[in-house]
N, C-alpha and C positions, 0 to 999 in steps of 0.2 A: 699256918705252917705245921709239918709232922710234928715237931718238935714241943709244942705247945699243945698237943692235944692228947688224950689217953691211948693206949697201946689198942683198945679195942678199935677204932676208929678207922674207916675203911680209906685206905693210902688211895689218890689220883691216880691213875694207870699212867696218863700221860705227862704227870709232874709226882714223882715221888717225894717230892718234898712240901705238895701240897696234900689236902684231905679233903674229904664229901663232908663237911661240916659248918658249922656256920654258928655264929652268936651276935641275936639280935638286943643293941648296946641302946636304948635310948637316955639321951640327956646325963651317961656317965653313970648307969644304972644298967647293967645287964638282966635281960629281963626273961631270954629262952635259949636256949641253946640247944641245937641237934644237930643230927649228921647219921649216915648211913653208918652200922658197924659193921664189923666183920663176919662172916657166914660160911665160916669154914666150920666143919665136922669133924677134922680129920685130928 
């Protein structure tokens, strides 16, 4: 969810309450996290 992830973070087009992000959790241990950011210049 948007809500949980940093303002950089590129919003879903199709669910704005979702994000291009992801955090890979093994065994109760997060181990990498990424996600597309935002690419705006303006």
């Amino acid at each position: 969810p948007m809500v949980k992830r940093p303002f950089y973070t590129h919003p879903d087009p199709a669910d704005p309450a979702s994000s291009y992000s992801f955090d890979l959790i093994f065994r109760g241990v997060e181990l990498v996290t990424g996600g597309q950011r935002l690419h705006r210049y303006d």
